[in-house]
N, C-alpha and C positions, 0 to 999 in steps of 0.2 A: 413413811412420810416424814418421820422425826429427823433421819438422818440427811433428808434432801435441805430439811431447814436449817441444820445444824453446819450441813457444807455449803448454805448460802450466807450463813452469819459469819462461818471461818474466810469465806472470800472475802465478804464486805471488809472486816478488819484487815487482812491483809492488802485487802486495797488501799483501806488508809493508811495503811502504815508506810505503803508503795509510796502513794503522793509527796508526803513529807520528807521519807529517802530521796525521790527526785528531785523536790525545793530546797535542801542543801546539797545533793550532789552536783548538782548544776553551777554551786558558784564555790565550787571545790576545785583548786589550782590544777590538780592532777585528772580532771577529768578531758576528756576527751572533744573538741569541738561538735564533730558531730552529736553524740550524745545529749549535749549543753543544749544544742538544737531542738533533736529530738523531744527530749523532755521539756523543756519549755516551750515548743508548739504541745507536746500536750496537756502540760498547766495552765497555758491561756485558752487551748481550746476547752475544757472543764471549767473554763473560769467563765467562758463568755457565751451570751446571751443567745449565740448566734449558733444553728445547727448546719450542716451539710446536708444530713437528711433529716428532715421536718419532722415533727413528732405526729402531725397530723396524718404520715403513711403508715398505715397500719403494720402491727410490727416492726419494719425495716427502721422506721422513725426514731425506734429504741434502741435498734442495735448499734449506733452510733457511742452511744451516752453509757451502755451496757456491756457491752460486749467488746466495740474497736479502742476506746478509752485503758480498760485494764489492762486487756492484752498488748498495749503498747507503751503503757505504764510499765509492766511486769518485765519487758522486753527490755527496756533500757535499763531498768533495775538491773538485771541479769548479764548485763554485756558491761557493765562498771569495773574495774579495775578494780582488784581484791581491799587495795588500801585503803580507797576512798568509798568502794559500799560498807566499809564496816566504820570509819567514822560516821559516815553521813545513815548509818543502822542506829550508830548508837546516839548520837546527838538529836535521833527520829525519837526513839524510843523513849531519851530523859524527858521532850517534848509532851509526848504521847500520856507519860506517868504525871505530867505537871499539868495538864488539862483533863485528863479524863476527868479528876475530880470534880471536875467543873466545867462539865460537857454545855452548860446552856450559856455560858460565860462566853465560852472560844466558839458557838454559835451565834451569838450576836456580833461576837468583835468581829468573826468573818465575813458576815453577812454585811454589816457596815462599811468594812474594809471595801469589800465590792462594791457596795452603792456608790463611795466615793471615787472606788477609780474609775467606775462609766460615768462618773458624773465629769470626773475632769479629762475621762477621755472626748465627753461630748464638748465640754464647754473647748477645749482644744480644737475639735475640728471646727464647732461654731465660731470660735476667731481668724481659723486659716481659711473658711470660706466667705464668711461674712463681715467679719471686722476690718 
């Protein structure tokens, strides 16, 4: 049982390590449109509030969040052009060394960060509907 947690904690971090690669590989010159695509459908969809399948179906509800999330993280990760995964590795990585120490810091500032982009995502659509 040690090693089933041990290759779920080695995932979880590579997965964050994934996200950050894909948030500067995407506004990396040499990256590819598609990919740019790709990956930022799937940092806004990680980002936002909204699911495809509901968490309220059992099981399947997670595998959304769990399962289709990483492995399409991972996928773009991996189809990057040699140059620009290994900047957008390393400028992840100085990232990674410069908050970890201060894991509840770069949790708040995130958590913030998203309160206010749904909030001026709302207050935007509340002017183009009602204003």
């Amino acid at each position: 049982m040690k090693g089933v947690g041990a290759a779920l904690r080695g995932r979880f971090l590579r997965f964050r390590r994934e996200i950050i690669v894909v948030a500067y590989a995407i506004r990396h010159p040499e990256t590819p449109l598609r990919l740019r695509l790709a990956g930022g459908f799937f940092l806004l969809y990680l980002a936002s509030p909204v699911d495809l399948i509901p968490i309220v179906v059992p099981v399947v509800g997670l595998l959304d969040d769990l399962v289709i999330v990483p492995w399409g993280l991972s996928q773009v990760v991996g189809r990057l052009p040699p140059t620009t995964r290994a900047d957008a590795e390393e400028k992840a990585q100085r990232f990674i060394g410069r908050w970890v120490k201060r894991p509840l810091v770069f949790l708040l500032v995130l958590i913030v960060t998203l309160m206010l982009l749904w909030a001026l995502l709302l207050a935007l659509l509340w002017w183009i509907f009602f204003g």
